[in-house]
LUMMAR-330195 format. One record per atom (N, C-alpha, C): residue number from 1; residue in one letter; chain; atom name; x, y, z. Coordinates in steps of 0.2 Angstrom, whole numbers, plus 5000, padded with zeros to 4 digits. Layout:
<recs>
{rec NUM, 'A', 'A', 'CA', {X, Y, Z}}
...
</recs>
This chain:
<recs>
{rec 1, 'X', 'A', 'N', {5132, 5476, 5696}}
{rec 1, 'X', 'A', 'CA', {5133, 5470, 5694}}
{rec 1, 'X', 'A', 'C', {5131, 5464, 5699}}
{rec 2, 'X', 'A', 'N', {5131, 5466, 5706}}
{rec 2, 'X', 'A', 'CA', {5130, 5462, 5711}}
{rec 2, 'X', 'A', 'C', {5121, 5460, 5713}}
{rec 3, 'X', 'A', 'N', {5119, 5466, 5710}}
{rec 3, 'X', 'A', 'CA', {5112, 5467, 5709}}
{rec 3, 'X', 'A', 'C', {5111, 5460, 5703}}
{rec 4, 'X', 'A', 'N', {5112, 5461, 5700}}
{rec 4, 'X', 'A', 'CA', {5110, 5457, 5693}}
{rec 4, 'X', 'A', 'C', {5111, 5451, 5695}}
{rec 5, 'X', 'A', 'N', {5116, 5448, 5698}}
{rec 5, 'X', 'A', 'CA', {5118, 5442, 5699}}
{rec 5, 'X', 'A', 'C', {5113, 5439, 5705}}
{rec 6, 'X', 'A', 'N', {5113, 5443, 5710}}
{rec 6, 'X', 'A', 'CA', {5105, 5441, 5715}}
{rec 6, 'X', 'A', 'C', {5099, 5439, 5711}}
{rec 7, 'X', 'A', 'N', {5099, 5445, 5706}}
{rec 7, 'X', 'A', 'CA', {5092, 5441, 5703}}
{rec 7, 'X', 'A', 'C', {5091, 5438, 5699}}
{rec 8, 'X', 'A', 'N', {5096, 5436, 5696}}
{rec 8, 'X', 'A', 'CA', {5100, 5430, 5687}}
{rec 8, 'X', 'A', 'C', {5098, 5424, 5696}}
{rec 9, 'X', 'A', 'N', {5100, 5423, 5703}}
{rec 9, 'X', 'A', 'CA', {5101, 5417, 5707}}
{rec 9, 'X', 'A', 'C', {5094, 5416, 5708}}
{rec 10, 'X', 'A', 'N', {5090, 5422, 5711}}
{rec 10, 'X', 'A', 'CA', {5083, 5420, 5712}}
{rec 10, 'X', 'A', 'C', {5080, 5418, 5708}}
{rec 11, 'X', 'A', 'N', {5079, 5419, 5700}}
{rec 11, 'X', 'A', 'CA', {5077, 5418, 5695}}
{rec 11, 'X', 'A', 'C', {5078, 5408, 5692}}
{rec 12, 'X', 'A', 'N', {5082, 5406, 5694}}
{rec 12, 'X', 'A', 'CA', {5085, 5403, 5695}}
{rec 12, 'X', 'A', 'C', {5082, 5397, 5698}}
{rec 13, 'X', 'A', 'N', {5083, 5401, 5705}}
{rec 13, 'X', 'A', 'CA', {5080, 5397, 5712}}
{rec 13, 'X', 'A', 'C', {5073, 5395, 5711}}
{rec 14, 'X', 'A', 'N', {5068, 5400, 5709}}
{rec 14, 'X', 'A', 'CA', {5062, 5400, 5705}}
{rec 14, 'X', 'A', 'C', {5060, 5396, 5700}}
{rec 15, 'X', 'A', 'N', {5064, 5396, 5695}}
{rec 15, 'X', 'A', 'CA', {5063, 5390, 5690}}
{rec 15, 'X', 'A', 'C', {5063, 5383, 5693}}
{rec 16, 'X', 'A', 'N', {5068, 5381, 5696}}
{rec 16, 'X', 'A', 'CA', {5070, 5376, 5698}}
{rec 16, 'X', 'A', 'C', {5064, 5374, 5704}}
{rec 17, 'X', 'A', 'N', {5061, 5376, 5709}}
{rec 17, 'X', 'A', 'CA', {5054, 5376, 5713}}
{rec 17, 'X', 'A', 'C', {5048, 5376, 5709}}
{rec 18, 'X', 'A', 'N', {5049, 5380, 5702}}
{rec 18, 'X', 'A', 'CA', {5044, 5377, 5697}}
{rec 18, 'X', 'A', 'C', {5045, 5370, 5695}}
{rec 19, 'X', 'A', 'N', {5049, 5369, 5693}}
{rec 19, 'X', 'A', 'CA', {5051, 5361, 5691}}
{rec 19, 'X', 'A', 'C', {5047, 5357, 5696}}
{rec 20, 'X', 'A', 'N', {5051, 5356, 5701}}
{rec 20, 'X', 'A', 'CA', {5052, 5352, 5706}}
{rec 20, 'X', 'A', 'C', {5042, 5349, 5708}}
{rec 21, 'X', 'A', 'N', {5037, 5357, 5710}}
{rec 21, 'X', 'A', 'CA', {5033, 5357, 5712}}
{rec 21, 'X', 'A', 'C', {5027, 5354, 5704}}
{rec 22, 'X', 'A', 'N', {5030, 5356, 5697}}
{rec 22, 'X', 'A', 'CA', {5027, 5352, 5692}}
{rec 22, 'X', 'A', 'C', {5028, 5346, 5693}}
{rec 23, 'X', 'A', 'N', {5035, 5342, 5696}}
{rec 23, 'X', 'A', 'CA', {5035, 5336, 5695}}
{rec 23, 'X', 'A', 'C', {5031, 5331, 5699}}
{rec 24, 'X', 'A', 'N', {5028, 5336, 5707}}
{rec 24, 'X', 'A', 'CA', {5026, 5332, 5710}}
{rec 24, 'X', 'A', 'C', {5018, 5333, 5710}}
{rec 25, 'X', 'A', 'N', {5016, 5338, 5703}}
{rec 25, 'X', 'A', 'CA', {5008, 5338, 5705}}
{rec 25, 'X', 'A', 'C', {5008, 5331, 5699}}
{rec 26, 'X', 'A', 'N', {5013, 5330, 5695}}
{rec 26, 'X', 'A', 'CA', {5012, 5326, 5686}}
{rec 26, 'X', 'A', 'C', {5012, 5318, 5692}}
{rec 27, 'X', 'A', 'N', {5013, 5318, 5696}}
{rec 27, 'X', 'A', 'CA', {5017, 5314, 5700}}
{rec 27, 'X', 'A', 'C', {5010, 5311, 5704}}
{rec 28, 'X', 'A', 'N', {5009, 5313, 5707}}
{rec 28, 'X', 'A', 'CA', {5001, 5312, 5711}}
{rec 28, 'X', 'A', 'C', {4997, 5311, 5708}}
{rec 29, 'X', 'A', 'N', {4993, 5305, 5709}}
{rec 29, 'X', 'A', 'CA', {4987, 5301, 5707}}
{rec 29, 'X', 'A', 'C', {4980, 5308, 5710}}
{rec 30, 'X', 'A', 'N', {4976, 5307, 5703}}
{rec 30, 'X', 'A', 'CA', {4972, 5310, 5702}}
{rec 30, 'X', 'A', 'C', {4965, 5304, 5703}}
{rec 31, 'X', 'A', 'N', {4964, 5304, 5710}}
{rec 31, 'X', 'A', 'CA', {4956, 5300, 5711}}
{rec 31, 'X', 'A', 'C', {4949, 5303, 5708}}
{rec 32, 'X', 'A', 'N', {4952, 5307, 5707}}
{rec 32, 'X', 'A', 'CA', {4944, 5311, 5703}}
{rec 32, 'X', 'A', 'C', {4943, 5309, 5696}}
{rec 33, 'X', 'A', 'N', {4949, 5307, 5694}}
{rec 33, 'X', 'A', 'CA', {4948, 5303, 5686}}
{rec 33, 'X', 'A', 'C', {4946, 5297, 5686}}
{rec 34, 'X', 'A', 'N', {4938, 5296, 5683}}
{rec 34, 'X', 'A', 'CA', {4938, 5288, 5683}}
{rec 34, 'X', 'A', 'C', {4943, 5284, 5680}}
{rec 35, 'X', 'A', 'N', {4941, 5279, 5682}}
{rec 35, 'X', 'A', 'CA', {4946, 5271, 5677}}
{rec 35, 'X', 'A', 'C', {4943, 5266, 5675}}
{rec 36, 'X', 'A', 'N', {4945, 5265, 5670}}
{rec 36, 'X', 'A', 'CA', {4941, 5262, 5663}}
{rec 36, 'X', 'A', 'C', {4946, 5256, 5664}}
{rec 37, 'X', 'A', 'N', {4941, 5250, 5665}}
{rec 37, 'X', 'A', 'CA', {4946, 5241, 5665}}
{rec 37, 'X', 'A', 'C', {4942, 5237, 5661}}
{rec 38, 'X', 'A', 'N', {4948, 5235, 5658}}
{rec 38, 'X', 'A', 'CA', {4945, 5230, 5653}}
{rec 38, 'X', 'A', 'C', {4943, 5223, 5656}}
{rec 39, 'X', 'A', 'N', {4937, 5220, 5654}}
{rec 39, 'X', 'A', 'CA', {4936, 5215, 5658}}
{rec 39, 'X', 'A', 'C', {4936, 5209, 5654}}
{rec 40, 'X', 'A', 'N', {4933, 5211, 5649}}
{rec 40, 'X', 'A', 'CA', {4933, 5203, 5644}}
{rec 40, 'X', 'A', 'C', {4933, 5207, 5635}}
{rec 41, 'X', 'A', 'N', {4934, 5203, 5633}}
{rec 41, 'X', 'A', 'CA', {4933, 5204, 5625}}
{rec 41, 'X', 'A', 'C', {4930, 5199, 5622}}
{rec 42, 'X', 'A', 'N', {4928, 5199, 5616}}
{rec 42, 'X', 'A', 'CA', {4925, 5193, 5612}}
{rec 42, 'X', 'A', 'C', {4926, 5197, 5603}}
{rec 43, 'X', 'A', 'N', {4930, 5192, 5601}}
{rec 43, 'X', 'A', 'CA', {4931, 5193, 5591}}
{rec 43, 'X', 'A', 'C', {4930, 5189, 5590}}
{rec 44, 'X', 'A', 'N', {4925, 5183, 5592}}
{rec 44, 'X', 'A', 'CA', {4924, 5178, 5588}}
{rec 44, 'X', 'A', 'C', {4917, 5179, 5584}}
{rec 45, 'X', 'A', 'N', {4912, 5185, 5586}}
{rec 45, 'X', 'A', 'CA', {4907, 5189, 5582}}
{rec 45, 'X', 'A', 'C', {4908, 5192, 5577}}
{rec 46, 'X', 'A', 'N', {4901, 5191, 5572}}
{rec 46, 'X', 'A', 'CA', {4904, 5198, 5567}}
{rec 46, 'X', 'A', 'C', {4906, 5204, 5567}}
{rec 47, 'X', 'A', 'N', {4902, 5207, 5574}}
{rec 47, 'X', 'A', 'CA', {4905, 5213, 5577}}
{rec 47, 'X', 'A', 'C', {4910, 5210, 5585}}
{rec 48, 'X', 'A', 'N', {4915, 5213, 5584}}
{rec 48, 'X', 'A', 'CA', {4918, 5211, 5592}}
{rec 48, 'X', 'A', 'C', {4914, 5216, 5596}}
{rec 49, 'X', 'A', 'N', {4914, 5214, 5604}}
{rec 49, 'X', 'A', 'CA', {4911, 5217, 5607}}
{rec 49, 'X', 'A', 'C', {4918, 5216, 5613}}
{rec 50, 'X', 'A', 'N', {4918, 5223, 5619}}
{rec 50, 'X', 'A', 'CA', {4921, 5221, 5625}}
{rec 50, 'X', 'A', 'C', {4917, 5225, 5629}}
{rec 51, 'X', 'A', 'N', {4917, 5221, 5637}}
{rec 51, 'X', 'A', 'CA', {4916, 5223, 5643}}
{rec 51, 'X', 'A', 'C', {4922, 5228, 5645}}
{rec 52, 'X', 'A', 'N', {4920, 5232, 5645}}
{rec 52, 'X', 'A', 'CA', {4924, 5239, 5651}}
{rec 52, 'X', 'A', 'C', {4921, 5242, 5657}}
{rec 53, 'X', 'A', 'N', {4924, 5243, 5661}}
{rec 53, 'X', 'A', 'CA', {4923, 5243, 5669}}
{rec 53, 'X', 'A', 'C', {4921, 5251, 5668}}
{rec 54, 'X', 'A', 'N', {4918, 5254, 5669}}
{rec 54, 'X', 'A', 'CA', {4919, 5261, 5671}}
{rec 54, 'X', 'A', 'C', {4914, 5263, 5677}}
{rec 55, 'X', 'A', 'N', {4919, 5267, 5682}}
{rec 55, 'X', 'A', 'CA', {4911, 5268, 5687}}
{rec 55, 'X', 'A', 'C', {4909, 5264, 5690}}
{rec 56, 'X', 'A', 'N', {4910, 5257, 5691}}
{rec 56, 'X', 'A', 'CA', {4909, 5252, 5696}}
{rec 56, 'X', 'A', 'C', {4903, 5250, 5692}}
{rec 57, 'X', 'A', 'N', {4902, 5250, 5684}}
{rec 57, 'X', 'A', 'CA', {4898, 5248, 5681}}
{rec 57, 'X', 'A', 'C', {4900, 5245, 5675}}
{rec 58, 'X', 'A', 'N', {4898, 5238, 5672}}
{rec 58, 'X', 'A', 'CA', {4901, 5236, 5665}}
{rec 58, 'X', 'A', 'C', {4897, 5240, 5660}}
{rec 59, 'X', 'A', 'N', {4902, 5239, 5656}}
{rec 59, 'X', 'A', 'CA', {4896, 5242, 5649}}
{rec 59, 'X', 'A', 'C', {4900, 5239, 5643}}
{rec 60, 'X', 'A', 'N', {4894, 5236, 5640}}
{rec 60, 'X', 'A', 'CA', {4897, 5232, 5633}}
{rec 60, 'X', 'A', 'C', {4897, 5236, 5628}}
{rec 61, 'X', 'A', 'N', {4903, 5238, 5622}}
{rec 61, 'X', 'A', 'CA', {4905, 5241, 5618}}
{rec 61, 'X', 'A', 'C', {4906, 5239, 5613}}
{rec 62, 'X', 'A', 'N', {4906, 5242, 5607}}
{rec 62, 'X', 'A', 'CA', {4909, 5238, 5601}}
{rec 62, 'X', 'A', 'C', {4914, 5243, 5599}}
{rec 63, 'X', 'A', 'N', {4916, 5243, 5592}}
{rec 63, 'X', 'A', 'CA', {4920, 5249, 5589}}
{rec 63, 'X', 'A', 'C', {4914, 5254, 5588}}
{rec 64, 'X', 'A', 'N', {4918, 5258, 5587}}
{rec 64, 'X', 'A', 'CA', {4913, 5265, 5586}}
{rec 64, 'X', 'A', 'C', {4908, 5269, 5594}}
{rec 65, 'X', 'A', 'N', {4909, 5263, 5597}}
{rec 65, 'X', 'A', 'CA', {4902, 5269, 5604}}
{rec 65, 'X', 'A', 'C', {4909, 5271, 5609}}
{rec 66, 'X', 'A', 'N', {4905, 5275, 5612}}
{rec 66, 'X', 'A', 'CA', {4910, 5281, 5615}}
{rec 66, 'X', 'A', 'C', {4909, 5277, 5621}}
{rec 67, 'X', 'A', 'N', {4914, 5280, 5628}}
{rec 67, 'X', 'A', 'CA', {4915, 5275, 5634}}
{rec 67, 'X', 'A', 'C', {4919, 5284, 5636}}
{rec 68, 'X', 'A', 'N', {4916, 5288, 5639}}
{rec 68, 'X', 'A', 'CA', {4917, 5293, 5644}}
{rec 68, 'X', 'A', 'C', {4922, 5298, 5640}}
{rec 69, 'X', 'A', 'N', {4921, 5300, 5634}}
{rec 69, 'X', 'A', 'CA', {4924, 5305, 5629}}
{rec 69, 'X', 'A', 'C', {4927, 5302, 5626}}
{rec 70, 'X', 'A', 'N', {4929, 5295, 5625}}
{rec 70, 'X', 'A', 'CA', {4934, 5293, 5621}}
{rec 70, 'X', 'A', 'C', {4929, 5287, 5616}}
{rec 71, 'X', 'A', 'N', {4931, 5288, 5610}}
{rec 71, 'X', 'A', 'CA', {4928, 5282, 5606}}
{rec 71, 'X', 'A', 'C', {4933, 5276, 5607}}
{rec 72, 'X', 'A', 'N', {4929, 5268, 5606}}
{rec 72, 'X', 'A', 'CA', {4931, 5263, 5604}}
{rec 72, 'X', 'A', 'C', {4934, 5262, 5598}}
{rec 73, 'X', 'A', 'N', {4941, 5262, 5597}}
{rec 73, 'X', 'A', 'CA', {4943, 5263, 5590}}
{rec 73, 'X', 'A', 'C', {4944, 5254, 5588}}
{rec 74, 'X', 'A', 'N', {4946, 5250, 5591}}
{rec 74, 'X', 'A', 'CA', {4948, 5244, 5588}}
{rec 74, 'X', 'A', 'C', {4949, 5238, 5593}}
{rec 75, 'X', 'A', 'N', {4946, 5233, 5593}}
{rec 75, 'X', 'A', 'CA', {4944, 5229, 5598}}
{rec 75, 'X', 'A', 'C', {4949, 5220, 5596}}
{rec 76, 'X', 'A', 'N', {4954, 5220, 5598}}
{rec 76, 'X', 'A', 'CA', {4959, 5213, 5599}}
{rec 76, 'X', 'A', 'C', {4956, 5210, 5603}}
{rec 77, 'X', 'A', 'N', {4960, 5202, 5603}}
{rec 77, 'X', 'A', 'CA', {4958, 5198, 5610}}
{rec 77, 'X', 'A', 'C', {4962, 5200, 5615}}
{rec 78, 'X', 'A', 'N', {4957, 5202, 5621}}
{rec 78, 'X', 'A', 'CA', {4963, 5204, 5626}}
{rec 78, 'X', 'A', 'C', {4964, 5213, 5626}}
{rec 79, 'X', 'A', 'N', {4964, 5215, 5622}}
{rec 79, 'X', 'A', 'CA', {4964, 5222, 5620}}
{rec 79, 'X', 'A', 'C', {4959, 5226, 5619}}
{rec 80, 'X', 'A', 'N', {4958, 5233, 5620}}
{rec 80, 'X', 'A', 'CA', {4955, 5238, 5616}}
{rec 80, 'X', 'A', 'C', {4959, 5243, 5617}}
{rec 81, 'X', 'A', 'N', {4959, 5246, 5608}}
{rec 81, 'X', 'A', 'CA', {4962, 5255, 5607}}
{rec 81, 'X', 'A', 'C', {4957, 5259, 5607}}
{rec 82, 'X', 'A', 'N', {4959, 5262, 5611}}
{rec 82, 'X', 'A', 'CA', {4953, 5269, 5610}}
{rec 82, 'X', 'A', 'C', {4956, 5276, 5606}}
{rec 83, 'X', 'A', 'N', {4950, 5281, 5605}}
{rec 83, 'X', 'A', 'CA', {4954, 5284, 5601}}
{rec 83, 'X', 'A', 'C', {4960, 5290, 5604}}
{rec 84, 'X', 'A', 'N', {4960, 5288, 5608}}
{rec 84, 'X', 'A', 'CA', {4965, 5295, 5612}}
{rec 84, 'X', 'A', 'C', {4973, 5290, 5611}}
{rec 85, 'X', 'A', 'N', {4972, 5283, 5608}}
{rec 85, 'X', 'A', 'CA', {4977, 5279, 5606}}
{rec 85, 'X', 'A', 'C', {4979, 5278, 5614}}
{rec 86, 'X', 'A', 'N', {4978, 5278, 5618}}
{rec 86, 'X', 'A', 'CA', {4974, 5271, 5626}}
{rec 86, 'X', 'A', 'C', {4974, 5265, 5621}}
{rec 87, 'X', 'A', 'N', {4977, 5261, 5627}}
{rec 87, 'X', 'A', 'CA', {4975, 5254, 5626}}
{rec 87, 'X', 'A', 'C', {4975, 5250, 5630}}
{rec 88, 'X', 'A', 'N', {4969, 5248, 5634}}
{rec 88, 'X', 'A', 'CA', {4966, 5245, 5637}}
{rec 88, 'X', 'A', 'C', {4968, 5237, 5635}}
{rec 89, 'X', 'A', 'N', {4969, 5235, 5642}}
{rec 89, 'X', 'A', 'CA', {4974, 5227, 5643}}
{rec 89, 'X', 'A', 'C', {4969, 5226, 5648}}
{rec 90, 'X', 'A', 'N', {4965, 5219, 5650}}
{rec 90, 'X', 'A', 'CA', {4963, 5216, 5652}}
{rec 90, 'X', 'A', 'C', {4966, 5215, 5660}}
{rec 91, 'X', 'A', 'N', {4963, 5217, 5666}}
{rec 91, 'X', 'A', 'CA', {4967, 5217, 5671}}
{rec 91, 'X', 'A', 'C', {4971, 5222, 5672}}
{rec 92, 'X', 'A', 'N', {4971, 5228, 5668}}
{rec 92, 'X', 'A', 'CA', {4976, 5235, 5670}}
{rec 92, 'X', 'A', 'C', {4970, 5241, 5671}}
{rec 93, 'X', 'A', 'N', {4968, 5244, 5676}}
{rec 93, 'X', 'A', 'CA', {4965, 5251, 5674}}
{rec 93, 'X', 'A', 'C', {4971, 5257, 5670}}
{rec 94, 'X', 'A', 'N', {4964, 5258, 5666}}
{rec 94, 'X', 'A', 'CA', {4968, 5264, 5663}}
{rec 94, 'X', 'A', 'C', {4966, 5271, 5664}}
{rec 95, 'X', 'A', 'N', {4967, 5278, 5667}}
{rec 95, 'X', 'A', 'CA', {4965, 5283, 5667}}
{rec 95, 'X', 'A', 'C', {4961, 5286, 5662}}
{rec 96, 'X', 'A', 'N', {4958, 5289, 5660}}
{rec 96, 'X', 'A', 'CA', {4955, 5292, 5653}}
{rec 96, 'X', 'A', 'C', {4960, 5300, 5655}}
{rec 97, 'X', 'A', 'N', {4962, 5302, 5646}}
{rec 97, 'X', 'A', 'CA', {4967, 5310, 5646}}
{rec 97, 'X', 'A', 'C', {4961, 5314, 5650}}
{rec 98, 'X', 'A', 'N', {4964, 5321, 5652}}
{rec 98, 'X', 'A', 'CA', {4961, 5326, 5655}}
{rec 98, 'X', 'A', 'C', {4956, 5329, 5650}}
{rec 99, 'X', 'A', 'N', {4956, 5328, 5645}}
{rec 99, 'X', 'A', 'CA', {4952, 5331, 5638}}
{rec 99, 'X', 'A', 'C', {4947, 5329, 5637}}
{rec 100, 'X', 'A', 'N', {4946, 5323, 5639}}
{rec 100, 'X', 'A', 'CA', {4939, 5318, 5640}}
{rec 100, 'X', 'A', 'C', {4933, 5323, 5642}}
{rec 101, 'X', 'A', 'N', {4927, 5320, 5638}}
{rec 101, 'X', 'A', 'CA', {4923, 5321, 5646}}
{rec 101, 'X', 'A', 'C', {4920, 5318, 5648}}
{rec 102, 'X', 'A', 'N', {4913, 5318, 5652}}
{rec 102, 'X', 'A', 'CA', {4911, 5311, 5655}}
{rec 102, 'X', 'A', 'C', {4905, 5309, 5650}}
{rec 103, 'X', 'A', 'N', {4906, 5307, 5644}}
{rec 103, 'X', 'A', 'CA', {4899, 5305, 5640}}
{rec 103, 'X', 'A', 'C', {4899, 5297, 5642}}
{rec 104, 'X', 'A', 'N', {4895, 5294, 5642}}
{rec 104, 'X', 'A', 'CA', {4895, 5285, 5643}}
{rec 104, 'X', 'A', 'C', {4891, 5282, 5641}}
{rec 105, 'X', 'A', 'N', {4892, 5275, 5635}}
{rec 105, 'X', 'A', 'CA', {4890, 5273, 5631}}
{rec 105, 'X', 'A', 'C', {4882, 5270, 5636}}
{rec 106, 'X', 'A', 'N', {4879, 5267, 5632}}
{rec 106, 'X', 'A', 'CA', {4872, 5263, 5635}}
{rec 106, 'X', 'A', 'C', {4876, 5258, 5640}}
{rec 107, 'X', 'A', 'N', {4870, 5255, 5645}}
{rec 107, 'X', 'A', 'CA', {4872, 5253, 5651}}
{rec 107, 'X', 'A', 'C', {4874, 5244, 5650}}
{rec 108, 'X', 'A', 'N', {4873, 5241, 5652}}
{rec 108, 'X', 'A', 'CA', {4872, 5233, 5654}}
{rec 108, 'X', 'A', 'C', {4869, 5230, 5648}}
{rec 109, 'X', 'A', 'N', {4863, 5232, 5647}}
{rec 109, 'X', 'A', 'CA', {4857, 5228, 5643}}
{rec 109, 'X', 'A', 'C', {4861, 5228, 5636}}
{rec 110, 'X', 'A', 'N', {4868, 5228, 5632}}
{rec 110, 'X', 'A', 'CA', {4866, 5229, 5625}}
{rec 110, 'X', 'A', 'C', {4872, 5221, 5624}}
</recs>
């Protein structure tokens, strides 16, 4: 009985050092993940177009072109959703999911 209860406590102890060491890897900034900033927007075009920061590089996007695995789903003022349902706010980096990968829309010139 005393046997059991040792390891019903280590089991226990284990769990709980699992928690604890999950909460502080979900917890820690990952530098290796680019960040996508929204820069500007414009819907006063037929097609909206926005500036996003990726890479220390802008690139203008519309709906539909991809921007590092995620497409452009729908372009506001001040806004873009992407398709991972991100939403890009003007002034906020956002992380792209771990699921991404690194495709990147055309550069500057469009």
């Amino acid at each position: 009985m005393k046997t059991s209860l040792n390891a019903a406590k280590a089991c226990c102890a284990l769990l709980g050092m699992s928690v604890a060491f999950s909460a502080a890897v979900i917890a820690a900034p990952d530098d290796k993940a680019p960040q996508l900033a929204l820069v500007s927007t414009d819907t006063n075009e037929a097609f909206p177009f926005a500036a996003i920061q990726f890479n220390n590089k802008t690139y203008h996007v519309t709906e539909g072109d991809m921007l590092d695995g995620v497409h452009i789903r729908h372009i506001e003022p001040g806004r873009v959703i992407l398709s991972s349902d991100q939403v890009l706010v003007a002034g906020q980096p956002v992380r792209p999911d771990a699921s991404t990968t690194n495709e990147v829309a055309g550069g500057d010139d469009r």
